[in-house]
C-alpha positions, 0 to 999 in steps of 0.5 A: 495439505490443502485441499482443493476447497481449502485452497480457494478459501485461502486464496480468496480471503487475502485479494487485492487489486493491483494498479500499474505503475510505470517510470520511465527515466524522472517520470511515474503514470499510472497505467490503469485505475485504482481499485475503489478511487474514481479515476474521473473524481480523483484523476487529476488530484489523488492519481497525480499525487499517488504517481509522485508518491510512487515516484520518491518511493522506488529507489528505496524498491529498487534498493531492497529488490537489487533490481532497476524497476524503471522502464517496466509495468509494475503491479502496485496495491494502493491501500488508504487508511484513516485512524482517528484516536480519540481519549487514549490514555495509556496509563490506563490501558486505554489506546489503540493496539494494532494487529499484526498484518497478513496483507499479500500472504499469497500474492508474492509481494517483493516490497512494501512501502508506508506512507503516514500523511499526518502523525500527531504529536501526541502519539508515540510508540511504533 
């Protein structure tokens, strides 16, 4: 059992900051800013793109949650990652291993959704 120390050490240590999405019939805004993007440096460009993003991905949400999410604010964790492998040579042991992901232990996540922007060719596996 926890206690109530423990609990907000557990609880503090996985913490992300949700944005709110909104659609409403073909239509996605953002309805607050993104944690960590500048809305007034990447407002017209990376928020419009994410909204667009957000858009094509909601009907996958909406299959998977049995629900019609449109038309209701929707907490959604923007998260941007950039991996650059450089020299992996895989008969040699020598690449990248990813970590298994703990992302939203405590936070009640319904659904998830990855988007790669670029895959090289040259990496394989999953």
């Amino acid at each position: 059992e926890l206690s109530q120390r423990n609990w907000y050490q557990v609880m503090n240590y996985h913490h992300w900051i949700p944005s709110v999405f909104q659609v409403n019939g073909n239509e996605c805004r953002l309805l607050s800013d993104i944690a960590n993007l500048n809305p007034y440096k990447y407002g017209a460009s990376l928020y419009r793109l994410l909204e667009k993003l957000f858009l094509l991905q909601l009907p996958s949400f909406e299959s998977v949650t049995n629900l019609n999410l449109r038309g209701i604010p929707l907490k959604v964790v923007v998260k941007a990652q950039d991996y650059q492998l450089f020299g992996c040579q895989a008969d040699l042991n020598e690449c990248y291993v990813g970590n298994m992901h703990k992302e939203g232990l405590y936070e009640d996540v319904i659904a998830v959704a990855l988007y790669y922007y670029h895959i090289d060719e040259s990496v394989r596996g999953g």
